[in-house]
N, C-alpha and C positions, 0 to 999 in steps of 0.2 A: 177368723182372724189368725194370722202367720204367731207361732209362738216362736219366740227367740229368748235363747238361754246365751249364758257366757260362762267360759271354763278356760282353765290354764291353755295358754299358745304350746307351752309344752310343762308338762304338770312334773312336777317335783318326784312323783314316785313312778316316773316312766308310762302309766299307764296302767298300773296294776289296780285301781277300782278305789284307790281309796281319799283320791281328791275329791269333795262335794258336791261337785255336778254331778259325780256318779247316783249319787240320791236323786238328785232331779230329771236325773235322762229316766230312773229305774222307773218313778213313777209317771212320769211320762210314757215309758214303754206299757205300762200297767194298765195305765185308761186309754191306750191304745191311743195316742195323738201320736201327730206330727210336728215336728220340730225343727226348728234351725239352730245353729250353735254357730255364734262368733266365738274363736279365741282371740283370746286378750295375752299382750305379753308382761310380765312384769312391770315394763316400765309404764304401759297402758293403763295398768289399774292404777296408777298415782294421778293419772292427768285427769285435769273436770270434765270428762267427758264421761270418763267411769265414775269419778267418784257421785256424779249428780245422779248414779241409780245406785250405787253400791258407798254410802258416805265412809266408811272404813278401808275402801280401797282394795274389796276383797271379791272374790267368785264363789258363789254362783251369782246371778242374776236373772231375771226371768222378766218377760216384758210380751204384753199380749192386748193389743190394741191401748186403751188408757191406764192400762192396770201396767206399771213398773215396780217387782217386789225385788228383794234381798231377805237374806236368811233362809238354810235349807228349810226350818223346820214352820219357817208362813209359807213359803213355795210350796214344799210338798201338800202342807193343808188344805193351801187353795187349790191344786190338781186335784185332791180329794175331794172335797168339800163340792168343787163345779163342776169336776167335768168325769168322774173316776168310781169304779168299783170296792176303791182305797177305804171305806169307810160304811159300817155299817147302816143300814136300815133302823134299826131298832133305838131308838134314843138312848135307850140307858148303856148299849154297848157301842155307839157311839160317841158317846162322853168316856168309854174306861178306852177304845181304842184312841183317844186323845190325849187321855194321863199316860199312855204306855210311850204318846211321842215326847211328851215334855220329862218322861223321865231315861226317854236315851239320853235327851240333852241334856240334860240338868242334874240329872244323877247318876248315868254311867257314863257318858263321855266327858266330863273330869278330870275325873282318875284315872279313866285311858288315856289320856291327852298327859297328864302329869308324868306317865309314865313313857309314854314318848317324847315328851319334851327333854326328859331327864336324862336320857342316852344320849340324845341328839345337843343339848345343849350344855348339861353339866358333867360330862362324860370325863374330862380332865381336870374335873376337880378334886382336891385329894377328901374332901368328904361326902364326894360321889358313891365309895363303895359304903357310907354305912347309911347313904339316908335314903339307898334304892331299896334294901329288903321292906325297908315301912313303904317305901310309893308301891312294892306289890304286894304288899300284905292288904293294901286299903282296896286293890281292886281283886283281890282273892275277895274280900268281905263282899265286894258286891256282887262278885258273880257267883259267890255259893248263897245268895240272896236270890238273887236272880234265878239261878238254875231250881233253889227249890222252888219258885212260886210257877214256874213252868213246868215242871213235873214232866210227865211221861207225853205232857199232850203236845200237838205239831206247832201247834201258834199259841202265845199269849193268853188271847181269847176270846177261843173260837176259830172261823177260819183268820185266814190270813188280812191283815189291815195294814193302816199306815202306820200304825206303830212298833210292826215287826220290821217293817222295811226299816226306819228310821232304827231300831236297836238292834240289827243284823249289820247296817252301814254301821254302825257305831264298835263294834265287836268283831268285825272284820282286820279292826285296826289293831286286835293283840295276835293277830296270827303267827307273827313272827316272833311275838314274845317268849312262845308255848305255853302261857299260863290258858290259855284257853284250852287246849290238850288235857288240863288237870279237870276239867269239868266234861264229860262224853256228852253228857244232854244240851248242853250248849252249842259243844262242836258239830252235834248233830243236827241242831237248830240251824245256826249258819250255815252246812252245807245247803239244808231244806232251802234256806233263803238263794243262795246260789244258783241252784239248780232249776230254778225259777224260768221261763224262756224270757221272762222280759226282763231277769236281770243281766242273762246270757246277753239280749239283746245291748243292755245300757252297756256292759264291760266292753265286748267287742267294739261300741263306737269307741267308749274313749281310747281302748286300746289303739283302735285306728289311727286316731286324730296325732295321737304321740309316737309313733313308729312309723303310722306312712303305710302301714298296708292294708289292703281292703276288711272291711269288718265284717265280710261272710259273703 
């Protein structure tokens, strides 16, 4: 069955990786499927034709004969779960590679989120500069949380799963911050994640779709 995803008609940060279909092209690229990708344009996602697969009006979406999901983090599961390398064998480290995805979402993107919102939307306000050193002090705490429990090792744990993907995508989003920079084992982490061929592969599409030139 034809898998079809939906992603920004042209995504807010040009194409640099860090819209949410990027998550779902990566693990798509992962279990080695094929895919199609409708873009959606802003005013698209409003009208009932998006919203009766995506009720919030938002992207990704993923649709693959009966099965129409939303949210990266059931999309990726189910790419995992049925059709993908994404997930271990072993039950007991496939229940921790599961806690690792429900805590990019729920416990470090957040606070990354809080902290790009904060620039982006309360950036002229005049008690803008004293309530951003607490929004990075709270994601300083989790990513010297984070970096210790990763230690010296490549992945999470063990090899690589869905929930490095999912906390790589998620940690991607302070690059620009440089509070990621203050942690080396991390930074090192997300390059490992990058350097990935099927992540190369996911960036290059979306790059594509938002500038117009071929993706390799």
């Amino acid at each position: 069955m034809t898998i079809t995803i939906t992603a920004f008609e042209r995504s807010p940060d040009g194409g640099k990786g860090l819209a949410r279909d990027t998550r779902v092209r990566w693990a798509l690229e992962e279990a080695g499927l094929d895919y199609e990708v409708r873009p959606v344009s802003f005013r698209a996602m409003k009208e009932p034709a998006h919203l009766a697969l995506h009720p919030f009006g938002q992207i990704p979406t993923y649709e693959e004969g009966d099965i129409a999901l939303f949210e990266t983090g059931a999309i990726v599961f189910h790419i995992a779960e049925r059709h993908g390398s994404l997930l271990p064998r072993d039950a007991a480290a496939r229940a921790r590679a599961v806690a690792w995805m429900f805590a990019a979402l729920n416990t470090v993107e957040p606070v990354v989120l809080d902290l790009s919102y904060a620039g982006l939307l309360e950036g002229n306000k005049p008690w803008f500069k004293d309530r951003l050193p607490l929004v990075e002090d709270r994601v300083r705490n989790r990513l010297s949380q984070l970096s210790a429990r990763l230690g010296d090792t490549d992945w999470l744990d063990g090899a690589f799963s869905a929930g490095d993907l999912m906390m790589v995508s998620v940690l991607l989003r302070l690059r620009s911050s440089g509070l990621l920079d203050e942690f080396p084992t991390l930074a090192a982490y997300v390059a490992r994640g990058e350097s990935r061929p099927a992540y190369r592969r996911a960036f290059a599409a979306q790059l594509a779709q938002n500038t117009g030139l071929p993706s390799g």
